[in-house]
N, C-alpha and C positions, 0 to 999 in steps of 0.2 A: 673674330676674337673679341671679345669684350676687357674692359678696362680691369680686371679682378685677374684676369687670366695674363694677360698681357704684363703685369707688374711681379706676378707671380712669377713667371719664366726670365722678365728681366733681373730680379732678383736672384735666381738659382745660376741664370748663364752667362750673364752679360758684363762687363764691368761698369764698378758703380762709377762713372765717369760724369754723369749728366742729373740735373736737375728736372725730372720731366714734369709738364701740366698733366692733369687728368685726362688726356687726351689719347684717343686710339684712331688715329683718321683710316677713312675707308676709301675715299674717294675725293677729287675733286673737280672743279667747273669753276673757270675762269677767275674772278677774283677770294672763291668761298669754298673751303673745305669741308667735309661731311663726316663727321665718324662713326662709329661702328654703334653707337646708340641710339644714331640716326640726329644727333645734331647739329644744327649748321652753325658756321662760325666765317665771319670774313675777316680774310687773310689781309692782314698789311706788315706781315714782318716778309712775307713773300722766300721762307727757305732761309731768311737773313740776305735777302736781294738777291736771291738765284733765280726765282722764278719767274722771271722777264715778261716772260708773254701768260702768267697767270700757270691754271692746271688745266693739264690735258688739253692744249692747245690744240686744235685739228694740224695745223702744219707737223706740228712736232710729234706726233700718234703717226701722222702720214710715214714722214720718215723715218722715224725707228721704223714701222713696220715693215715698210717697202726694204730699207737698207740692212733688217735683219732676218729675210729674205735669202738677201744676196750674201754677202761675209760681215762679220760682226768684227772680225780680228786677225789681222794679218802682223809678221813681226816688221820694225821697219827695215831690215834690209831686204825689203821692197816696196817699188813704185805704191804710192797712196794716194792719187788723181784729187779724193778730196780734203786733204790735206793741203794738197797746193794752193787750190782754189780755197779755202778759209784762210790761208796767208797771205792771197790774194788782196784777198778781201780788207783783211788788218792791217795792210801795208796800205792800201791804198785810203784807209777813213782816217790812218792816224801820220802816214807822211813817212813813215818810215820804211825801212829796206827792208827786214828779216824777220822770219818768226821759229819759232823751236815751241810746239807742242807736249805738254805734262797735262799730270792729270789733278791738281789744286792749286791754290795762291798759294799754301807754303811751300811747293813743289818748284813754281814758280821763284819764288823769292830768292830759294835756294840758289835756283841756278843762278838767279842776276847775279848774287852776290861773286858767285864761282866765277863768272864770265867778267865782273869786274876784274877780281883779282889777276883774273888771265891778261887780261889788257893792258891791266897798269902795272905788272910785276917787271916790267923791264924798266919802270920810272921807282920801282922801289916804294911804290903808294899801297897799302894793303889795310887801310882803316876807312871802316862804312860810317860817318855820321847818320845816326836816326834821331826822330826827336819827340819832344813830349806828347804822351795821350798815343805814342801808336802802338799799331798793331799789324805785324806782319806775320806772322803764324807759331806753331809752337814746337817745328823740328829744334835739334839744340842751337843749330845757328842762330835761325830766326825766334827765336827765345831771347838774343842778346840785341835784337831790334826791336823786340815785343815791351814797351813802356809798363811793365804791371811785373812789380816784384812779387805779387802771388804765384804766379807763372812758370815763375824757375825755381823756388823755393824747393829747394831736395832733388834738382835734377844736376847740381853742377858734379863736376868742374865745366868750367864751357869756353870755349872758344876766341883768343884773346882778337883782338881789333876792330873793339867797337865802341864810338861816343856818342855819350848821347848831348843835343843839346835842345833847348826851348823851340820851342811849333812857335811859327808868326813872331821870335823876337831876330830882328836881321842882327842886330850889336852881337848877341852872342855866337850866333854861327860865324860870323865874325873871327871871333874871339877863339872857336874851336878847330878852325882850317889849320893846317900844317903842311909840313912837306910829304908827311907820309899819310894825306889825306887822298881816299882814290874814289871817292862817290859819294854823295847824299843821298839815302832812303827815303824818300817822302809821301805822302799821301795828300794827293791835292786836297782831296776833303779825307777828311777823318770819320769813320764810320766806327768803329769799335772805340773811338775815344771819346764820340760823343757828337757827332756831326760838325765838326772845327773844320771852317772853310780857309785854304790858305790865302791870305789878304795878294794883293798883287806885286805891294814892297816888295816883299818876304819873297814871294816865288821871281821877283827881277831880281834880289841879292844873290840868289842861288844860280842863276844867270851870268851875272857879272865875274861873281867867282870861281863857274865855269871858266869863263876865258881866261882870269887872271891865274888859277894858280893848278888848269888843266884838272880838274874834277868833273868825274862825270854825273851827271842825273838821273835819279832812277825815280821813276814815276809809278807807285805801286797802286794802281786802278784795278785791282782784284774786286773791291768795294761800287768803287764809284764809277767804273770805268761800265762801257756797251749800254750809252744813253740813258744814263739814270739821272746824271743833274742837267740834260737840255742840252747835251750835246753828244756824240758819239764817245770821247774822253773830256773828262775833268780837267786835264790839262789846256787843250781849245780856249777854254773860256780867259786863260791867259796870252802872253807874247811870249812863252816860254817853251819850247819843244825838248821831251829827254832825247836820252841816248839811248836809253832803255827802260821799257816798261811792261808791267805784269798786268796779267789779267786774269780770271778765272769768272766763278762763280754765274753771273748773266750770261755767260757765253754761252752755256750749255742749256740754261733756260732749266735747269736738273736734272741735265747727263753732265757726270763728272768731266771737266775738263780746265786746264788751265794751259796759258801759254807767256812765253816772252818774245815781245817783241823791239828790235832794235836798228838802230843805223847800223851799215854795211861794214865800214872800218871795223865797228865794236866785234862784229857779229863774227868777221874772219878770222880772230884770232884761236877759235874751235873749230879742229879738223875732227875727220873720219877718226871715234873713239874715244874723242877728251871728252863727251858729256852721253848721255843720254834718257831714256827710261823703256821699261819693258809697254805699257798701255798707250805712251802719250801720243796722239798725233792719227788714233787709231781710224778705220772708216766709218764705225759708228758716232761716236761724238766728234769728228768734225762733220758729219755730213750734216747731223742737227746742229752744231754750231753755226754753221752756215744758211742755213736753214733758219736759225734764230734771226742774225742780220740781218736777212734779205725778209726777213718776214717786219722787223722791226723799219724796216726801209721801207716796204712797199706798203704798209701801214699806218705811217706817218708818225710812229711813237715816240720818237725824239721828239718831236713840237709836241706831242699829247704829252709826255711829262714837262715841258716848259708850261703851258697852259694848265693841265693840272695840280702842278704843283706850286700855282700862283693862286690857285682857286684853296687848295690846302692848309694854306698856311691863312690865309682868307678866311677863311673858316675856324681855324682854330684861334683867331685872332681874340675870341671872349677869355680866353685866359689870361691876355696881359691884364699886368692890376692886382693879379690873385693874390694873397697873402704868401702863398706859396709855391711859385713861378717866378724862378728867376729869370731866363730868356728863352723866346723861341726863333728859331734860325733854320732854314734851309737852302736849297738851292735843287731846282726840277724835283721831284718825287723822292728826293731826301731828305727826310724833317726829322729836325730834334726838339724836344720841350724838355727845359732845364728845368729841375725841380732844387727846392732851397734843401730840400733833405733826400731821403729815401725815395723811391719810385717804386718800390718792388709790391704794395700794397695797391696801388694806382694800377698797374699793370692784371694783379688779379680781379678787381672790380671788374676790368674788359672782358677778362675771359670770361668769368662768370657772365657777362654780358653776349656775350659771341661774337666778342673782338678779341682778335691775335697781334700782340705790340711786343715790344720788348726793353727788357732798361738793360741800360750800359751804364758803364762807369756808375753804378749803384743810383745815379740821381738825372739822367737822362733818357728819356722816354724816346725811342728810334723808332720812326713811321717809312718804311723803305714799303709801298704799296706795286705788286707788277704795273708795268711800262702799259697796262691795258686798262687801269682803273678807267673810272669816268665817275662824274658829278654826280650820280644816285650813288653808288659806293665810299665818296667820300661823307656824301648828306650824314649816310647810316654812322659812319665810321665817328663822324663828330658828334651824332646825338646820342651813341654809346659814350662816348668821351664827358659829354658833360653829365650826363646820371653818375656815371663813375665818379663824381668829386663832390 
């Protein structure tokens, strides 16, 4: 289908919900997509950090194939063997006891939120603190967690018990705890807000006030979480472990899936009935989700975006100085370039270049590149970068 065709039918059938490039992808291979006019483009928005192991990973072709096959969908009141075994797995890289299976981060989110209020409703705590620049999805809950008044704009009424308070300032969260405080939403790094890494203060105050006033943590690594900033979770890199944490998007490498994963106390207060979903947990997207890990495992990809994403930001280092570069920061195969204005013109020089980037927060340039880049894809990636300016 070519690009004429393609906009035509998006326009008659589809909702106008997205901004799209001129693009109609046909295919792709490892870090570079193809489209339907036959040009090539290297990917470093990567899905928005889903595409983990790049496209058409051979592992990842193997197992859908092989596993759709056998059964693609079972409901869960029954045995899912690879369900277990991807719990396994989660329980075992991030320290914790439980997992529960959905099919996105806002699906995800949802549930934390659900499974907090279940936990803390006998202490009377039923208010999520979230905080500046995030983003946790756009159901109507997670809409009142979601930092960006464009967002909700004509969707309310919405859902009372939620504050917001400042990313990285400890005095105000502080400032915001109560008695009827039952969790903090956070995102260790911040991906939709612009790559904002949480400082170490900030995530030991959230620690501290755990213990003091019985609040739980919820660590929302839908983003940054399954080895993208040089560790299995974004949380690691601190002394701080949730109670509860989300995940989505790299799990599935681009089979839908998301999950929460939790300490056992938290996790037992949902029996047979209090929560569930119709897809999540299925044997198709856990068998590739698993499948992703063990591939990201036996591949070494966690140290290749440590290493990479030292070489990354290395490389785009010719930008500090610019007239109009405010900062760049990352952490493993996470990069943000802060721009003094706009980014959205910046962004199309690349594609017209046959680089795929994207800006957030209007003046942040997000380089999230698959967990398989290497140093020839980054070369290319930074000398379309600098023509582009």
């Amino acid at each position: 289908m070519n690009l004429e065709e393609a906009k035509n039918l998006e326009s008659k059938y589809v909702f106008n919900t997205y901004g799209r490039f001129p693009l109609v992808v046909d295919r792709g291979e490892g870090c570079y997509l193809y489209s339907t006019e036959g040009k090539k483009y290297l990917d470093f928005l990567a899905g928005i950090a889903v595409n983990s192991l790049g496209h058409a990973h051979p592992n990842i072709v193997k197992c859908i194939s092989e596993q759709a096959k056998k059964v693609i969908h079972v409901s869960n009141f029954y045995h899912i063997p690879s369900q277990y075994l991807l719990g396994k797995k989660l329980c075992e890289t991030s320290g914790l006891d439980r997992a529960f299976f959905c099919n996105s981060g806002a699906e995800a989110n949802e549930g934390a939120i659900k499974l907090t209020r279940r936990f803390q409703s006998q202490k009377g705590k039923d208010e999520i603190i979230y905080f500046s620049h995030s983003f946790h999805g756009r159901t109507i809950a997670t809409l009142m967690t979601t930092d960006k008044d464009k967002y909700r704009a004509g969707f309310g009424p919405f859902p009372p018990g939620f504050v917001k308070a400042e990313f990285n300032d400890t005095n105000d969260i502080v400032e915001k705890v109560n008695k009827k405080t039952a969790a903090f939403l956070v995102e260790p790094v911040q991906g939709e807000g612009g790559i904002n890494i949480a400082s170490k203060e900030f995530m030991n105050a959230l620690s501290d006030l755990r213990e003091d006033k019985e609040v739980l943590i919820i660590f929302d690594e839908v983003q940054c979480g399954i080895g993208r900033t040089g560790k299995w979770f974004a949380f690691q890199h601190y002394d701080v472990e949730p109670d509860i944490m989300t995940l989505a998007k790299a799990l599935g490498g681009g089979v839908p899936i998301g999950a929460i994963v939790a300490k056992k106390e938290v996790s037992d207060v949902l029996k047979p009935g209090d929560h569930g979903t119709t897809f999540g947990g299925n044997p198709l997207a856990t068998s590739v989700g698993l499948t992703v890990m063990n591939t990201i495992e036996s591949d070494k990809l966690i140290e290749n975006a440590v290493k990479m994403g030292d070489y990354l930001l290395k490389k785009i280092d010719f930008m500090t100085g610019m007239p109009n570069i405010k900062d760049l920061r990352g952490i493993g195969l996470m990069v943000g370039i802060e721009f003094e204005g706009l980014c959205s013109d910046y962004v199309k020089k690349c594609f017209d270049n046959n680089l795929l980037i994207n800006c957030t927060r209007d003046k942040i340039i997000r380089l999230v590149p698959p967990l398989i880049v290497s140093k020839k894809e980054i070369d290319e990636a930074t000398e379309i970068m600098k023509k582009a300016f």
